[in-house]
N, C-alpha and C positions, 0 to 999 in steps of 0.2 A: 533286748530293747524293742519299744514297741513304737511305730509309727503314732503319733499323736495327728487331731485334724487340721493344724497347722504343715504339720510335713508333709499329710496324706495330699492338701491341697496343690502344694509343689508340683511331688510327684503326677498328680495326676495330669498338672497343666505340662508338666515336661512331656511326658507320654503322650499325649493328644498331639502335642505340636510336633514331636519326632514324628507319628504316624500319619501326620497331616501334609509335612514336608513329604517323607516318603512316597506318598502317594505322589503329589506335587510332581517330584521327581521321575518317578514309573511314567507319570503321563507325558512327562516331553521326552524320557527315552523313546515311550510309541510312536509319538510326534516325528523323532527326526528320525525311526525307524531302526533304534538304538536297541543291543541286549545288554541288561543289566547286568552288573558281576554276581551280585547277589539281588536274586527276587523277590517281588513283591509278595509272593505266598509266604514265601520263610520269611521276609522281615517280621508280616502279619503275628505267622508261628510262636517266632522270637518275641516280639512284642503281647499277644498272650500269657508269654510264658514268665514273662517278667510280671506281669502284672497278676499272676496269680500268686508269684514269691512275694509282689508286694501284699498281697490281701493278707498273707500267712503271719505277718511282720506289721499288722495295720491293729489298734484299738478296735473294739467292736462300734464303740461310738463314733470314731472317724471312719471306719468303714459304711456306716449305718447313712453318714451324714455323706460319703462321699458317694452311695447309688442313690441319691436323692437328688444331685447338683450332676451328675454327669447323663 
């Protein structure tokens, strides 16, 4: 099964908004002087790495259409 650019769209606003939150999150850990259980580098890590399984699993057209809009 191949991601079409209707799912790629999901996906990609899912991903943006986890790694946006994430971030969100790391900065009021620093704020209140907080360590995180799991870090900002590996979520990053993690979140590349997802998003490279999704490119594998994405149409060439929805992939085409999804480095145009992001």
């Amino acid at each position: 099964m191949k991601f079409n650019i209707q799912d790629r769209i999901v996906l990609d606003e899912m991903v943006d908004t986890f790694t946006n939150e994430m971030l969100k999150q790391h900065a009021e850990y620093d704020k209140q002087d907080k360590k995180p259980i799991i870090t900002a580098t590996y979520w990053l890590h993690m979140i590349q790495e997802v998003q490279h399984k999704i490119d594998l699993h994405t149409t060439k057209k929805a992939l085409k259409q999804s480095k145009l809009t992001r």
